[in-house]
LOMAR-558343 format. One record per residue (C-alpha): x, y, z; residue in three letters; chain. Coordinates in pm, 1 decimal. Layout:
+----------+----------+----------+-----+---+
!       xx !       yy !       zz !   r ! c !
+----------+----------+----------+-----+---+
!        X !        Y !        Z ! ALA ! A !
...
+----------+----------+----------+-----+---+
//
This chain:
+----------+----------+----------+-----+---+
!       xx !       yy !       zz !   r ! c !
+----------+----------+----------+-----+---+
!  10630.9 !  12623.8 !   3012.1 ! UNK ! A !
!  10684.2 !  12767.0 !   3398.6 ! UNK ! A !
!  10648.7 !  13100.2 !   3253.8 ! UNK ! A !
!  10272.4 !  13208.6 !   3234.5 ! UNK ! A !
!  10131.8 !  13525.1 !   3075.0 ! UNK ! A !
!   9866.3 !  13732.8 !   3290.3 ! UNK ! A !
!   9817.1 !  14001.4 !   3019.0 ! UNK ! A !
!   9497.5 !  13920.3 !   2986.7 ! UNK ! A !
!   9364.2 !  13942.5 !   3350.9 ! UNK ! A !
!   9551.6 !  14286.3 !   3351.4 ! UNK ! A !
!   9405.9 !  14413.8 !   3045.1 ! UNK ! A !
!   9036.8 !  14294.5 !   3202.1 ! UNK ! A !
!   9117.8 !  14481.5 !   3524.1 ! UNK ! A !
!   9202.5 !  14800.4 !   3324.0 ! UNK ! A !
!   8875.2 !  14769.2 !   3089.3 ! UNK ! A !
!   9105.8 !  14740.2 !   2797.0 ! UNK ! A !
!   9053.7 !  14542.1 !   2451.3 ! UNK ! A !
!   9325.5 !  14440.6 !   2268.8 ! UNK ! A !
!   9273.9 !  14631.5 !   2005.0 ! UNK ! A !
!   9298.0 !  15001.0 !   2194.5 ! UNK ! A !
!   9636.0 !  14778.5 !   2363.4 ! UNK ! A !
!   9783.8 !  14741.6 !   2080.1 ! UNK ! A !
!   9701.6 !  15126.3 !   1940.0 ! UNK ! A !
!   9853.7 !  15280.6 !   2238.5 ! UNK ! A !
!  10168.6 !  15030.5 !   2226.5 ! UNK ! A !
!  10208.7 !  15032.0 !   1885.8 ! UNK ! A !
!  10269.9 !  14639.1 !   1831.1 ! UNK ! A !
!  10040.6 !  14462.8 !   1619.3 ! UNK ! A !
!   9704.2 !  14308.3 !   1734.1 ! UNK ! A !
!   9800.0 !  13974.3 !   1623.2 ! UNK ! A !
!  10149.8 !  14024.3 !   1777.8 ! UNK ! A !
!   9988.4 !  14130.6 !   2078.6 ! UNK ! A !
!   9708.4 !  13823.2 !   2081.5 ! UNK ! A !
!   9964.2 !  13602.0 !   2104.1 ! UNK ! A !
!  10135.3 !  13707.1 !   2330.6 ! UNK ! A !
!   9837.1 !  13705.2 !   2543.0 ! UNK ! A !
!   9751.3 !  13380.4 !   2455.6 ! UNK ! A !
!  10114.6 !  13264.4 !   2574.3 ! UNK ! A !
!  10191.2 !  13131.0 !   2191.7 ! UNK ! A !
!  10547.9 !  13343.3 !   2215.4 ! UNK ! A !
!  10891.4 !  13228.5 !   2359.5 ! UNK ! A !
!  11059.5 !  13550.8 !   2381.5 ! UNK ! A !
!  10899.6 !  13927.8 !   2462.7 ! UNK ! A !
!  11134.3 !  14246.5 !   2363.6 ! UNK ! A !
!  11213.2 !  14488.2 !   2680.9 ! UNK ! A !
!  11076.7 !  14789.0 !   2455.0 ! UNK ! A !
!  10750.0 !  14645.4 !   2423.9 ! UNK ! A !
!  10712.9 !  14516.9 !   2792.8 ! UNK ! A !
!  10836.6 !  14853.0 !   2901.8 ! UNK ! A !
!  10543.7 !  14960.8 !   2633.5 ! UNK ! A !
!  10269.8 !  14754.1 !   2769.7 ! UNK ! A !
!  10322.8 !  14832.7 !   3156.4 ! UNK ! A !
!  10338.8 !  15264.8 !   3038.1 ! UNK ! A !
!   9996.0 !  15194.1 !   2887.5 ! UNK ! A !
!   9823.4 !  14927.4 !   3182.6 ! UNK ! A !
!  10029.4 !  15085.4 !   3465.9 ! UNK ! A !
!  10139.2 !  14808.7 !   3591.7 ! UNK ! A !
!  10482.9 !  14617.1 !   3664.0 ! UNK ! A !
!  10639.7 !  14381.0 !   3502.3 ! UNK ! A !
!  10530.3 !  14086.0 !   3742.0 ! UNK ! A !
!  10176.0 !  14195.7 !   3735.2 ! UNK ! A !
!  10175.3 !  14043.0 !   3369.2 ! UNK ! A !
!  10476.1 !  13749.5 !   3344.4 ! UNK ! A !
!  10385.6 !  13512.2 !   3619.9 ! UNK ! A !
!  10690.3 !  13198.6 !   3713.9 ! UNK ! A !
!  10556.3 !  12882.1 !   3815.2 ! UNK ! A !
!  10804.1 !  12611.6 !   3859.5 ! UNK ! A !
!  10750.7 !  12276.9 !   3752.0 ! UNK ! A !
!  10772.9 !  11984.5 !   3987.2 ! UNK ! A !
!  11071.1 !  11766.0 !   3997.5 ! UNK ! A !
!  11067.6 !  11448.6 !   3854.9 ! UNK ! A !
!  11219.8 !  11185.7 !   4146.5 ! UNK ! A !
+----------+----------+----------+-----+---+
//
């Protein structure tokens, strides 16, 4: 997938666990685990706007595009 989730290097830089994340946010740990863990396709606008309020960050700090070579 050429979309890769940082959440967890942000969430390392901030000293935050996943559980005080997901208390602040207010989306479930598990919801929240897998999103960190990349196991999601799709992320709501409400709860990225959520999780960069809380880490302080932007958007691209956390959602990361990394294209995938062409096949010749």
């Amino acid at each position: 997938m050429p979309i890769i989730m940082r959440l967890d290097r942000v969430m390392a830089d901030r000293k935050m666990s996943l559980k005080e994340l997901s208390e602040r946010v207010g989306v479930a740990n598990v919801n929240l685990s897998k999103l960190k863990t990349g196991k999601v396709s799709a992320i709501r606008f409400s709860t990225l706007e959520a999780i960069c309020d809380v880490l302080d960050c932007q958007p691209g700090d956390i959602l990361e595009f990394r294209r995938e070579p062409k096949e010749s």
